[in-house]
C-alpha positions as a Markdown table, in Angstrom:
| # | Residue | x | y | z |
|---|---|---|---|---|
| 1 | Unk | 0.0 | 0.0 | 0.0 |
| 2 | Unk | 1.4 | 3.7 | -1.1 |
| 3 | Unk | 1.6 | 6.0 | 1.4 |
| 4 | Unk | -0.7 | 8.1 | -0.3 |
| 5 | Unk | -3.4 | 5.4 | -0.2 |
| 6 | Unk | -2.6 | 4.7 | 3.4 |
| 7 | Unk | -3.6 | 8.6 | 3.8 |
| 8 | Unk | -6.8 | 8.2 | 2.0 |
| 9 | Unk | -7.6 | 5.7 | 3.9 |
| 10 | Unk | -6.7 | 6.8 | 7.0 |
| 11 | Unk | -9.1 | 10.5 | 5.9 |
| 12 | Unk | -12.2 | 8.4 | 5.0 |
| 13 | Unk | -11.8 | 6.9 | 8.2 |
| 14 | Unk | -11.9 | 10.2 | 10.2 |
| 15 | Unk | -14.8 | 10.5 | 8.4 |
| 16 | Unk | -17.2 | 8.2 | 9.6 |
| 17 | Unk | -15.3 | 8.8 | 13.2 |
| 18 | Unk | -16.7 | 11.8 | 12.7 |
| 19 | Unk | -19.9 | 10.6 | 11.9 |
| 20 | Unk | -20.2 | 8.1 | 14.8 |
| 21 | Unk | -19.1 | 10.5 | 17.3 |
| 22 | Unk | -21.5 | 13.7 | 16.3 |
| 23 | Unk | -17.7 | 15.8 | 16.1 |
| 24 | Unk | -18.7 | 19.1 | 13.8 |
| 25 | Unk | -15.4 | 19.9 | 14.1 |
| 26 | Unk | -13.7 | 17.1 | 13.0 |
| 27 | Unk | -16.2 | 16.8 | 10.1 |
| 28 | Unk | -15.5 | 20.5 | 9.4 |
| 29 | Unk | -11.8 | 20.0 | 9.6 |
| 30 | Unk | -12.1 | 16.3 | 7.1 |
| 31 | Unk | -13.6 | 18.6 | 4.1 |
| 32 | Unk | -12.0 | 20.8 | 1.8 |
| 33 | Unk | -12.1 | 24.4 | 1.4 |
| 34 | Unk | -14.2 | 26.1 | -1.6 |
| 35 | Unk | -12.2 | 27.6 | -4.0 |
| 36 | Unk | -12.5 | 28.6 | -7.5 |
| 37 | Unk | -13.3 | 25.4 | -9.8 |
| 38 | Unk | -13.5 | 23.7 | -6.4 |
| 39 | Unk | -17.0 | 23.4 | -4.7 |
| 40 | Unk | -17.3 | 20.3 | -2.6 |
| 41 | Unk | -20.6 | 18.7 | -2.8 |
| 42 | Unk | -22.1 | 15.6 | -0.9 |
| 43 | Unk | -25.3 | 13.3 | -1.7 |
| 44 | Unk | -27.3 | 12.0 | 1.0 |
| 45 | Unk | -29.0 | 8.8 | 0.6 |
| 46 | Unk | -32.2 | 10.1 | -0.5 |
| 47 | Unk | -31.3 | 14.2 | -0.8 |
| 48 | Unk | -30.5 | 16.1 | -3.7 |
| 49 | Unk | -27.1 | 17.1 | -4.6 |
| 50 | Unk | -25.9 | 19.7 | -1.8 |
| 51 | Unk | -23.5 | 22.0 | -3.2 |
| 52 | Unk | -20.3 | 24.2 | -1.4 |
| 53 | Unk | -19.0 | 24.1 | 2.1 |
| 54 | Unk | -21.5 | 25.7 | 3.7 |
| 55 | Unk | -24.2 | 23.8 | 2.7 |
| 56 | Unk | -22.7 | 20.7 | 3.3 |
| 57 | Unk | -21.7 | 21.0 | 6.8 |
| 58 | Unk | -25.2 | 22.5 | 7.7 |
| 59 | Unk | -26.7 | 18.7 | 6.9 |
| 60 | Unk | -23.6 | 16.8 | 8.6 |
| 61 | Unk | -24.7 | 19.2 | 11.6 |
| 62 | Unk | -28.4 | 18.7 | 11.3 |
| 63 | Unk | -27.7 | 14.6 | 10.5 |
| 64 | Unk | -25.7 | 14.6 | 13.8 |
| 65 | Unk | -28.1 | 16.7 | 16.1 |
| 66 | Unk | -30.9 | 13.8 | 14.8 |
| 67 | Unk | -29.5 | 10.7 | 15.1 |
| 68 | Unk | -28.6 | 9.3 | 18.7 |
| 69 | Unk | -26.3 | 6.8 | 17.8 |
| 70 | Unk | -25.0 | 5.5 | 14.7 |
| 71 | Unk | -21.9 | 2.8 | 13.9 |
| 72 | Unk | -20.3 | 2.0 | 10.2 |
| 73 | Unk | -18.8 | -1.0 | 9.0 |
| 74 | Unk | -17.3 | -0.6 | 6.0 |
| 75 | Unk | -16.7 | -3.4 | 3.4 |
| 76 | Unk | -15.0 | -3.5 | 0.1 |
| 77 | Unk | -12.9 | -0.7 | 0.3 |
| 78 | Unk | -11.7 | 0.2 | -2.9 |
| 79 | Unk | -8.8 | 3.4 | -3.4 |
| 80 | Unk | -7.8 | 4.4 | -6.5 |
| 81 | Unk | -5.2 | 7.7 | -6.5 |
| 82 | Unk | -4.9 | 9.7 | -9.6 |
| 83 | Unk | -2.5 | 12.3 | -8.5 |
| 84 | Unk | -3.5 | 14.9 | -6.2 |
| 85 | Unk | -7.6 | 13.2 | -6.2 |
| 86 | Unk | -8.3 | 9.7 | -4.9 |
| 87 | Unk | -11.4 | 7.6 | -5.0 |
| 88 | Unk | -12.4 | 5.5 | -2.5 |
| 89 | Unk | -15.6 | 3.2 | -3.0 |
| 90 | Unk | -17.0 | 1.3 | 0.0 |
| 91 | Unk | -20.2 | -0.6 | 1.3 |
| 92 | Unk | -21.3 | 1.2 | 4.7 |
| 93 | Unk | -22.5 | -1.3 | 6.6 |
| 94 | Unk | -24.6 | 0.7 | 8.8 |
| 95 | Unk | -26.2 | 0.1 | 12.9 |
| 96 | Unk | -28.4 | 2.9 | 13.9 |
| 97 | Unk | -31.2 | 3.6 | 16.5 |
| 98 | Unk | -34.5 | 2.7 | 15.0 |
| 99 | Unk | -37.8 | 4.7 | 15.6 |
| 100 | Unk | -37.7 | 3.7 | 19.3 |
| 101 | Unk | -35.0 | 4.7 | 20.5 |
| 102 | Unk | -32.5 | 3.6 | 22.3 |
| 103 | Unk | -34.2 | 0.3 | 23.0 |
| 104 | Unk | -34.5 | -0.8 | 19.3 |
| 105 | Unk | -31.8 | -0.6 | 16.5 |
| 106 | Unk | -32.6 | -0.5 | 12.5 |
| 107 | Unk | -29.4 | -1.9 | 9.6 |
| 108 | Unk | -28.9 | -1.0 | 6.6 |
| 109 | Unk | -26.2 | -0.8 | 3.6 |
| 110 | Unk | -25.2 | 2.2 | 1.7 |
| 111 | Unk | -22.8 | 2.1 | -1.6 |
| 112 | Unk | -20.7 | 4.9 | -1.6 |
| 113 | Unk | -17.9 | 6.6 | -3.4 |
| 114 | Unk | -15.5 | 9.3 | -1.7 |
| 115 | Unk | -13.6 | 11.9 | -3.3 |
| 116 | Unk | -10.7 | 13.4 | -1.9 |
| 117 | Unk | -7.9 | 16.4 | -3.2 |
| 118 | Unk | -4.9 | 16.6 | -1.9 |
| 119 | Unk | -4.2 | 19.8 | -0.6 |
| 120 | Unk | -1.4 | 21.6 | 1.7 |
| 121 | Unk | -3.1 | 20.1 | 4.5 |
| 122 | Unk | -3.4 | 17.0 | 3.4 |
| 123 | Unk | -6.0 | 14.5 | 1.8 |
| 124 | Unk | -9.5 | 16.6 | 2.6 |
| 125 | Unk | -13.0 | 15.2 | 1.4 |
| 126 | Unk | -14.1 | 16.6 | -2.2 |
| 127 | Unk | -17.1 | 14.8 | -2.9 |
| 128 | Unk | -19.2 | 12.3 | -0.6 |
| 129 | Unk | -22.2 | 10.8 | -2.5 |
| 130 | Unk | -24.2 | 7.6 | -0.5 |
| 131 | Unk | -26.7 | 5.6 | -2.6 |
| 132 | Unk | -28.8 | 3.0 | -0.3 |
| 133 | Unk | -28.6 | -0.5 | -1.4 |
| 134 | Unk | -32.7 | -2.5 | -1.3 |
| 135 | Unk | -33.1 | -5.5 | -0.4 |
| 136 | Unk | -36.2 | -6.2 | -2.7 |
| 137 | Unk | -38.4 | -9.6 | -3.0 |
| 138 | Unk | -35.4 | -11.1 | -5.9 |
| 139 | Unk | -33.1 | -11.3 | -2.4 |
| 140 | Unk | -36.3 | -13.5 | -0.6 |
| 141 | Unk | -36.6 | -15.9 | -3.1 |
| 142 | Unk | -33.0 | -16.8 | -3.4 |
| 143 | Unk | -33.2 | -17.2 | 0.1 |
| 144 | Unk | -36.0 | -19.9 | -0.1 |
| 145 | Unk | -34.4 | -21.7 | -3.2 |
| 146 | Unk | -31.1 | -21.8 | -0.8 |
| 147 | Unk | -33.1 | -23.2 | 1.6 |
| 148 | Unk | -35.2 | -25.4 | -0.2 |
C-alpha cells in the first residue's frame, strides 16, 4: 500500500469517526475548502445534490443533532489515487437507533464513493455521495431456493 493510499484511507476513516461520534469539528476540519473550480458537494442517501461548504456542513450538523447513535462498517474498500484526487468506493455497513429509540436498533447498507484532493493540508474530502442499497423480493426468493 502507497503511502498516499494509506492517507486516504486513514481520511475516510476520520470521516465516519466523525460521523459516529457527532464531532462538527472534525467533520469541518475532514472537508476541503471552496475555491475557484472547487466546490465540494455531498449526496445523501435520498437528498438532492448539496452544493459548497456551507451547505454541506449545515446537513452533517443537522444529521448529527438527529440521530442518537449510529456505527459503520465498512466493506469493500476500494482506493484508486490519480495524482493529487483519490477515489475510495466502499459498502457502509450501517447500525443505527430505530424509531424507538435507544431500545430498538434498524441496519442497513449504503454504496458509496468518496472523493478526496490533496491539498497543503493534506488529503481533505471533495465529494461524498451515499446511494442505499434495497433488499427487494429477488433477495427473498433466493433465500427460499437456498433453503429449499
Amino acid at each position: 500500500m502507497s503511502v498516499d493510499t494509506a492517507a486516504v484511507e486513514t481520511a475516510n476513516q476520520e470521516f465516519y469517526s466523525a460521523i459516529e461520534e457527532a464531532d462538527l469539528d472534525r467533520m469541518t476540519d475532514i472537508w476541503a475548502q471552496d475555491a475557484e473550480g472547487l466546490r465540494v458537494s455531498c449526496v445523501h442517501p435520498g437528498w438532492p445534490m448539496l452544493s459548497g461548504r456551507g451547505e454541506v456542513l449545515r446537513s452533517w450538523a443537522l444529521i448529527m443533532a438527529n440521530t442518537p447513535y449510529i456505527q459503520f462498517v465498512l466493506t469493500d474498500v476500494s482506493t484508486t489515487i490519480f495524482g493529487d484526487v483519490a477515489v475510495l468506493t466502499c459498502a457502509e455497513n450501517i447500525l443505527t437507533a430505530g424509531d424507538e429509540g435507544e431500545s430498538s436498533f434498524a441496519a442497513g447498507k449504503v454504496v458509496a464513493s468518496n472523493t478526496f484532493v490533496k491539498t497543503s493540508e493534506g488529503w481533505r474530502l471533495w465529494m461524498h455521495h451515499g446511494s442505499p442499497v434495497l433488499h427487494g423480493d429477488d433477495d427473498d426468493e433466493e433465500d427460499e431456493e437456498e433453503t429449499a
